[in-house]
RORODREN-414500 format. One record per residue: residue number from 1; residue in three letters; z, x, y of N, C-alpha, C in turn. Coordinates in steps of 0.02 Angstrom, whole numbers, plus 32768, in hexadecimal, padded with zeros to 4 digits. Layout:
N
<miro resi="NUM" resn="ALA" n_c3="Z" n_c1="X" n_c2="Y" ca_c3="Z" ca_c1="X" ca_c2="Y" c_c3="Z" c_c1="X" c_c2="Y"/>
...
//
This chain:
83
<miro resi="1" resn="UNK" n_c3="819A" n_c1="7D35" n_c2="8131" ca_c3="81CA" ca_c1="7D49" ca_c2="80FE" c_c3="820F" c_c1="7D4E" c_c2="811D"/>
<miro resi="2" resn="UNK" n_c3="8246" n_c1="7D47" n_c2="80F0" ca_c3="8270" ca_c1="7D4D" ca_c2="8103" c_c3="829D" c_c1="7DA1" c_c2="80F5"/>
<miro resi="3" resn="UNK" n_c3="82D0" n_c1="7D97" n_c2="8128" ca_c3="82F9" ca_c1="7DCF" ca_c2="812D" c_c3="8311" c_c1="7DE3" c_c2="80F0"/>
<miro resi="4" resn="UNK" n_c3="8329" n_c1="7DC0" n_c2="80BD" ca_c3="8322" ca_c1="7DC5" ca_c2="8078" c_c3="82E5" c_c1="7DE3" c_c2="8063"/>
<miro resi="5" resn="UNK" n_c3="82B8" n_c1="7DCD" n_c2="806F" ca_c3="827F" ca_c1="7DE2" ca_c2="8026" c_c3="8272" c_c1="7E28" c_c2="806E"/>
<miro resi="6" resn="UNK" n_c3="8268" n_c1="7E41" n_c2="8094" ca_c3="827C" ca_c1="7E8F" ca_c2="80B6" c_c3="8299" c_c1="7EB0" c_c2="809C"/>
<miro resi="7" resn="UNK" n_c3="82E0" n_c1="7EA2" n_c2="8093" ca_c3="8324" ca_c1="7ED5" ca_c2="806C" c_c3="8304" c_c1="7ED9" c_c2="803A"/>
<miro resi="8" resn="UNK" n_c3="82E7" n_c1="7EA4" n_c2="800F" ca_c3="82DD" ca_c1="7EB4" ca_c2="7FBA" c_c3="829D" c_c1="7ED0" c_c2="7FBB"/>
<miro resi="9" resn="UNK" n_c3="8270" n_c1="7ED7" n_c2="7FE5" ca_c3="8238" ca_c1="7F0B" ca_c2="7FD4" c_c3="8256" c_c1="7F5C" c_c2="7FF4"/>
<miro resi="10" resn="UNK" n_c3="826A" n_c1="7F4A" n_c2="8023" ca_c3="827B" ca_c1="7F94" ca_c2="8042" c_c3="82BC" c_c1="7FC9" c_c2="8015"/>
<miro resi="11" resn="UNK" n_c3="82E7" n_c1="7F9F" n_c2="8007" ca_c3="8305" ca_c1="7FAF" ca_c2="7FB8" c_c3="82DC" c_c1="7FC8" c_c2="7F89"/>
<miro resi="12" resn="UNK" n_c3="82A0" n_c1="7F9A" n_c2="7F71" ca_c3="826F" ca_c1="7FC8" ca_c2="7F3C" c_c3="8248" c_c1="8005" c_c2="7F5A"/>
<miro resi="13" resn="UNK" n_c3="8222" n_c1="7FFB" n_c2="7F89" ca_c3="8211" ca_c1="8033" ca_c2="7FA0" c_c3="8227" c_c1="8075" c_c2="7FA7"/>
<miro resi="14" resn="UNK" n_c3="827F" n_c1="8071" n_c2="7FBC" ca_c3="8299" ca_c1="809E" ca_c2="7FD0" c_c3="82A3" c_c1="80D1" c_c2="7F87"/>
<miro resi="15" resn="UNK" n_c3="82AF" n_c1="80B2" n_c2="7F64" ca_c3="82AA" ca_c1="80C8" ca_c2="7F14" c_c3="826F" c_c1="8101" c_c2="7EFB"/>
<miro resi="16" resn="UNK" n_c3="826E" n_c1="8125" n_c2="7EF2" ca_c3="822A" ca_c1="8167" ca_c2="7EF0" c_c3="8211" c_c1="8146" c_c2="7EA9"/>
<miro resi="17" resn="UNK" n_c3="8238" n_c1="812D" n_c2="7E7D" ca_c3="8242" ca_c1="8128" ca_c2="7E2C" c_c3="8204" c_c1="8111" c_c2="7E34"/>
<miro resi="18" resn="UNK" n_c3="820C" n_c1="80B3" n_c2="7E65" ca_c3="81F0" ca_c1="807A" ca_c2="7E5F" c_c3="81AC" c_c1="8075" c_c2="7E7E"/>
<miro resi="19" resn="UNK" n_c3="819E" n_c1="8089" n_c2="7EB6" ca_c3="8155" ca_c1="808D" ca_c2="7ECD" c_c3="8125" c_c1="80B4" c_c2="7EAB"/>
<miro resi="20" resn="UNK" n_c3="80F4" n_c1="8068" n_c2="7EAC" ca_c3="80CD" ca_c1="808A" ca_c2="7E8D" c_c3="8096" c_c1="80B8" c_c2="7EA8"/>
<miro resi="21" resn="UNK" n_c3="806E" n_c1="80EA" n_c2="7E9E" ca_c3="803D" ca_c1="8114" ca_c2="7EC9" c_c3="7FED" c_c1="8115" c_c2="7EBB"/>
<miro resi="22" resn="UNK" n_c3="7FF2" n_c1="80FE" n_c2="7E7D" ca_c3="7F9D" ca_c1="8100" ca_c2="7E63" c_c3="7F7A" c_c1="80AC" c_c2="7E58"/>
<miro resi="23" resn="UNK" n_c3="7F3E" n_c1="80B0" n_c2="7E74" ca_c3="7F2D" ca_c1="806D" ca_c2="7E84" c_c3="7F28" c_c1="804A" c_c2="7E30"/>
<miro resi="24" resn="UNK" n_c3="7F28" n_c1="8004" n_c2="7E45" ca_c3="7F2B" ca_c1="7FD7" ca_c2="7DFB" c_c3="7EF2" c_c1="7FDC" c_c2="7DCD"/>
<miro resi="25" resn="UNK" n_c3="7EF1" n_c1="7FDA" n_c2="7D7B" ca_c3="7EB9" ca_c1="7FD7" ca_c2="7D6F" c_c3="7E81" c_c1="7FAA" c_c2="7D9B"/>
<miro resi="26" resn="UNK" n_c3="7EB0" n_c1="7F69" n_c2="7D94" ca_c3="7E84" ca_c1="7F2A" ca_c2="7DC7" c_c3="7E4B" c_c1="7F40" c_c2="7DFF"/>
<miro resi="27" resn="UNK" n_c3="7E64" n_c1="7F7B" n_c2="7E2F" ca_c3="7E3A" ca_c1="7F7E" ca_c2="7E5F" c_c3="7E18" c_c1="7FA8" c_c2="7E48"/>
<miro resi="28" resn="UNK" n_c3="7E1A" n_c1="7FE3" n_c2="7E0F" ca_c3="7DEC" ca_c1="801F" ca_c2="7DFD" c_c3="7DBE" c_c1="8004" c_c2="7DD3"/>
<miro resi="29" resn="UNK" n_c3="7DD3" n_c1="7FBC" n_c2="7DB2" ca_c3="7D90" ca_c1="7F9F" ca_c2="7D8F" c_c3="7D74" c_c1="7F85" c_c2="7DB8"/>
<miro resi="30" resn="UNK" n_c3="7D84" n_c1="7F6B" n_c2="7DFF" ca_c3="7D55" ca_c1="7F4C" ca_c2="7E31" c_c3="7D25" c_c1="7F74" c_c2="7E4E"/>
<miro resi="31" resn="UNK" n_c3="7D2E" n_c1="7FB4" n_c2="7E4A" ca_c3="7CFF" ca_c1="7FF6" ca_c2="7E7E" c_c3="7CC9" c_c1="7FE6" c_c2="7E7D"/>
<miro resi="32" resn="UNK" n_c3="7CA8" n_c1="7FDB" n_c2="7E3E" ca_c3="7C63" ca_c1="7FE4" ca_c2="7E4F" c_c3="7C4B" c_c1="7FA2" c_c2="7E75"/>
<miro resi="33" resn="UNK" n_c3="7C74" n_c1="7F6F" n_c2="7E7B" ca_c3="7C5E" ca_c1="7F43" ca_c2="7EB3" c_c3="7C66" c_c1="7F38" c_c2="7F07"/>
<miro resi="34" resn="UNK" n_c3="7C8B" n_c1="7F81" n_c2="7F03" ca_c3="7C9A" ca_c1="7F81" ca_c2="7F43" c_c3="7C57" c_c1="7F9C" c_c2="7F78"/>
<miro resi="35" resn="UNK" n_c3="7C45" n_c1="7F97" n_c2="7FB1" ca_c3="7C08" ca_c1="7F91" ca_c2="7FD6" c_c3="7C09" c_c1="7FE8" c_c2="7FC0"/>
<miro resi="36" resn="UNK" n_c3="7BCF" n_c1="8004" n_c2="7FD6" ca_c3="7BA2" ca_c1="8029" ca_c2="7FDD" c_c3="7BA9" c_c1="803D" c_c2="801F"/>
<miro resi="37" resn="UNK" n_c3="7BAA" n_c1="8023" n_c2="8060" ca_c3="7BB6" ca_c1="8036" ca_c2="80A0" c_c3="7BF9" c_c1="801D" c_c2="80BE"/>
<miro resi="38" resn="UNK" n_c3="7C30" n_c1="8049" n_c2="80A5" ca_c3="7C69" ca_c1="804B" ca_c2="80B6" c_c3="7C73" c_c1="8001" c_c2="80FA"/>
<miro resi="39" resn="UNK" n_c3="7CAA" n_c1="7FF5" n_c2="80ED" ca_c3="7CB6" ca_c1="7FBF" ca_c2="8137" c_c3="7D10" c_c1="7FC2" c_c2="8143"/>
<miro resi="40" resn="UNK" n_c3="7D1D" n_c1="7F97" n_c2="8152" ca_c3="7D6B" ca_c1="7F89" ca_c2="8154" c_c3="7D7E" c_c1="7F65" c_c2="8123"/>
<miro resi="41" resn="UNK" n_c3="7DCB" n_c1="7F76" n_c2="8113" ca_c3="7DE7" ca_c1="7F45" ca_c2="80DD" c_c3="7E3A" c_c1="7F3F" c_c2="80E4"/>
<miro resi="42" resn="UNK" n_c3="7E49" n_c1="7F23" n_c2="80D0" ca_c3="7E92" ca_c1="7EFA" ca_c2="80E6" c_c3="7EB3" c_c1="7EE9" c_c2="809C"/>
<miro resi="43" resn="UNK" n_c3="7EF6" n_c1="7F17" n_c2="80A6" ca_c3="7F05" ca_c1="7EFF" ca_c2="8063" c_c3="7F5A" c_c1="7EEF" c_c2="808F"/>
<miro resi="44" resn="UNK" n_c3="7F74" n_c1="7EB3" n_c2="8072" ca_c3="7FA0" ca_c1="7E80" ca_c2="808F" c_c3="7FCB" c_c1="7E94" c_c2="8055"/>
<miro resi="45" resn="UNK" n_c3="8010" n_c1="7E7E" n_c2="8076" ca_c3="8046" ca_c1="7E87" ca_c2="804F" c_c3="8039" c_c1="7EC4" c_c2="800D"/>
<miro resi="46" resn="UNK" n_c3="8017" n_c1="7F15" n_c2="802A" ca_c3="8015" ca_c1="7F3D" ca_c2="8017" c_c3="8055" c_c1="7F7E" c_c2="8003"/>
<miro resi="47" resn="UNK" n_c3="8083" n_c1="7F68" n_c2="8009" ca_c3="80B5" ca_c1="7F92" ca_c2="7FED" c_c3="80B2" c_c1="7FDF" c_c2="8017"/>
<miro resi="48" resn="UNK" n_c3="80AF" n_c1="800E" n_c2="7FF2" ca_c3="80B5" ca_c1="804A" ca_c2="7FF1" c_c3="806C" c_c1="806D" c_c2="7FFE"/>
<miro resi="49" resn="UNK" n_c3="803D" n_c1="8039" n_c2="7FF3" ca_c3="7FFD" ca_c1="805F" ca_c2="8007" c_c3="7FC3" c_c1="8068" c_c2="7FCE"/>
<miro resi="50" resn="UNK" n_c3="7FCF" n_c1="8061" n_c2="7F8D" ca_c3="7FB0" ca_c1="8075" ca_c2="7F69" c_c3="7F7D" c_c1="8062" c_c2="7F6F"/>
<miro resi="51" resn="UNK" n_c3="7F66" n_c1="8036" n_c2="7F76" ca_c3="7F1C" ca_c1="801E" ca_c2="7F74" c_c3="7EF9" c_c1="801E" c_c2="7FB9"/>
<miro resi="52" resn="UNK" n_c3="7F2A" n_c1="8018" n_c2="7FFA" ca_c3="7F10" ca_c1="803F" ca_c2="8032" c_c3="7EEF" c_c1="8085" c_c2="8048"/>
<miro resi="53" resn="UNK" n_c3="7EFC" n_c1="809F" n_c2="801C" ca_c3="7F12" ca_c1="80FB" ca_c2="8021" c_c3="7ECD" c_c1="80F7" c_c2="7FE9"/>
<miro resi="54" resn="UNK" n_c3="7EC6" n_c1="80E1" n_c2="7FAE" ca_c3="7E9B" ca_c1="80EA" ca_c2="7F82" c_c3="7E5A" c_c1="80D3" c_c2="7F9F"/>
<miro resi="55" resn="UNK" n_c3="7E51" n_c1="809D" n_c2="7FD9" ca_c3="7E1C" ca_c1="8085" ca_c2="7FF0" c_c3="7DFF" c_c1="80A1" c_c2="802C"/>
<miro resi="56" resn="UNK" n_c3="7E3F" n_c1="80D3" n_c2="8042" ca_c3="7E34" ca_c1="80F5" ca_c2="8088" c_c3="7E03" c_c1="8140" c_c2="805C"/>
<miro resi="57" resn="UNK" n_c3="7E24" n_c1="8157" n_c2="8021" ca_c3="7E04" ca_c1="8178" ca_c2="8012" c_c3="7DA8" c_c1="8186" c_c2="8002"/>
<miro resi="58" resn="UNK" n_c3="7D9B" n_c1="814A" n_c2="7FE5" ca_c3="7D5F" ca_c1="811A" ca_c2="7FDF" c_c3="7D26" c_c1="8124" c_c2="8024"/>
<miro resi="59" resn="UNK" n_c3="7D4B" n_c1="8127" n_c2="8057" ca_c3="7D24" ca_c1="8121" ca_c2="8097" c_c3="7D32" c_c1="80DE" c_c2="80B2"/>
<miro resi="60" resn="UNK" n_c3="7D70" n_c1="80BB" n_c2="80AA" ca_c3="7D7D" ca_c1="8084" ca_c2="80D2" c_c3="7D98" c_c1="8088" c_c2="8116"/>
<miro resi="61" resn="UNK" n_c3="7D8B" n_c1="8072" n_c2="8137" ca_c3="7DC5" ca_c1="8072" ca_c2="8184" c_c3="7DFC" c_c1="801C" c_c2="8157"/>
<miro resi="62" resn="UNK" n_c3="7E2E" n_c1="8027" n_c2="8152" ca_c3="7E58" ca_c1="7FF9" ca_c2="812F" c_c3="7E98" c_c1="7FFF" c_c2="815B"/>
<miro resi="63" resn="UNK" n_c3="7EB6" n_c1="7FCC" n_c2="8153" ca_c3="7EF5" ca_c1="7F96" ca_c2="818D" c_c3="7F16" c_c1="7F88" c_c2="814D"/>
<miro resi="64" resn="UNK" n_c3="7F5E" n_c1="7FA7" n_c2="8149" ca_c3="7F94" ca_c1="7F91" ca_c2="8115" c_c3="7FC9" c_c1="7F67" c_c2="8145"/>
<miro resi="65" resn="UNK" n_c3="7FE6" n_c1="7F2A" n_c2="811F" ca_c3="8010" ca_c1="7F19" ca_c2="8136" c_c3="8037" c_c1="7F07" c_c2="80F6"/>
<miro resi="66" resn="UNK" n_c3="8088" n_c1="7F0E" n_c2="8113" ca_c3="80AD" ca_c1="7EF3" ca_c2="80E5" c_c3="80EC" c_c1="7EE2" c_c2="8110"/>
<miro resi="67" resn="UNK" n_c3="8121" n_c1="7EB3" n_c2="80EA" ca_c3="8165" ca_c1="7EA3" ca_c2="80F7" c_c3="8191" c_c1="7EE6" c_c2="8105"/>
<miro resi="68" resn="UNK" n_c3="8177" n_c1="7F1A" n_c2="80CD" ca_c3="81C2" ca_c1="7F42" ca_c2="80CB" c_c3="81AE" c_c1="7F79" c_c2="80E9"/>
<miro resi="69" resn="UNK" n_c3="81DB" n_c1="7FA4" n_c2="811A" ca_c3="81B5" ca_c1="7FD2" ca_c2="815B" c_c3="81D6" c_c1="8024" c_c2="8127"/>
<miro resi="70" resn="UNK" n_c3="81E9" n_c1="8004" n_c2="80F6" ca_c3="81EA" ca_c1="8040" ca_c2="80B4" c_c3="81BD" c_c1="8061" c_c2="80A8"/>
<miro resi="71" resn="UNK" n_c3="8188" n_c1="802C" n_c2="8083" ca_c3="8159" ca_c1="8021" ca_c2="8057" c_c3="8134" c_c1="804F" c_c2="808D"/>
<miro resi="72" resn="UNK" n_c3="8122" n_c1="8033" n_c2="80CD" ca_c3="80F5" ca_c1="804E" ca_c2="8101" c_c3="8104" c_c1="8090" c_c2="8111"/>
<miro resi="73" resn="UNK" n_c3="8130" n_c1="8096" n_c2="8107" ca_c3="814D" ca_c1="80E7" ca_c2="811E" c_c3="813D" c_c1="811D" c_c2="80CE"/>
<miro resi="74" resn="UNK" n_c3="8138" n_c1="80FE" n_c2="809B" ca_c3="8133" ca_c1="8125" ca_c2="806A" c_c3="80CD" c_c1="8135" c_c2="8082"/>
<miro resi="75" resn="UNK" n_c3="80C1" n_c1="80F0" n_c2="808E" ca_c3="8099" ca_c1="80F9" ca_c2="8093" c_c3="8051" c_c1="811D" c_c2="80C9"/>
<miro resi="76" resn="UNK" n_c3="808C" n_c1="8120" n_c2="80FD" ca_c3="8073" ca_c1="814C" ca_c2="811E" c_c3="808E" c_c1="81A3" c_c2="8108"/>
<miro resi="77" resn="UNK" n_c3="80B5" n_c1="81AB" n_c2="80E1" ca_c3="80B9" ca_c1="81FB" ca_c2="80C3" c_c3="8107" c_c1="8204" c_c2="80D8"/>
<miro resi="78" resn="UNK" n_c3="8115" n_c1="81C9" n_c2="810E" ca_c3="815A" ca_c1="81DC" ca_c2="8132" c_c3="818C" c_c1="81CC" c_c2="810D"/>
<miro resi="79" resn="UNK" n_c3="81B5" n_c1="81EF" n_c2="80D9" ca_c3="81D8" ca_c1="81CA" ca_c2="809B" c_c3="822C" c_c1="8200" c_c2="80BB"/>
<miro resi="80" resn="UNK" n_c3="8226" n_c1="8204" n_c2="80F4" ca_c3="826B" ca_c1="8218" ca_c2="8110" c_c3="828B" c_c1="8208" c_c2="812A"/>
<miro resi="81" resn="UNK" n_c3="827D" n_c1="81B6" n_c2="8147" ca_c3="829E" ca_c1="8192" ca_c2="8144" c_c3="82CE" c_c1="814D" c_c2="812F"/>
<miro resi="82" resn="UNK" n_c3="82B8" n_c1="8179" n_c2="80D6" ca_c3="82CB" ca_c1="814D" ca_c2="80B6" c_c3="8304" c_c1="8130" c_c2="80AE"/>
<miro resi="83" resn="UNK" n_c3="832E" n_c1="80F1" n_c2="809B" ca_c3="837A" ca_c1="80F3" ca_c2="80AE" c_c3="83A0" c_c1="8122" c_c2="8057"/>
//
């Protein structure tokens, strides 16, 4: 990605308005297919966490990555260094 599409997520992120916090219907209609004996899961170009955080809850060991070190920071709880 470029240095552009960084600024423009870390711009949204930084925004309290705009992130979102509660996972998508999409993945809460997927639950009941999710395993039975917890494993790892990887959610890519994850934003702020929501669906990381919702799957960690679950009993996942889960790996977020994203572009914007916003998003990651909201999503680690650390929202004080927001710009």
């Amino acid at each position: 990605m470029s240095a552009a599409d960084r600024e423009k997520w870390n711009s949204k992120y930084a925004d309290p308005e705009f992130a979102p916090r509660k996972p998508s219907p999409v993945l809460l209609g997927l639950a009941e297919w999710l395993p039975p004996q917890r494993g790892r899961a990887l959610d890519l170009a994850g934003g702020c966490g929501r669906h990381a955080i919702w799957l960690a809850q679950q009993g996942f060991d889960v790996t977020l990555a994203d572009v914007s070190s916003v998003g990651l920071q909201v999503a680690e709880g650390d929202v004080s260094d927001r710009p």
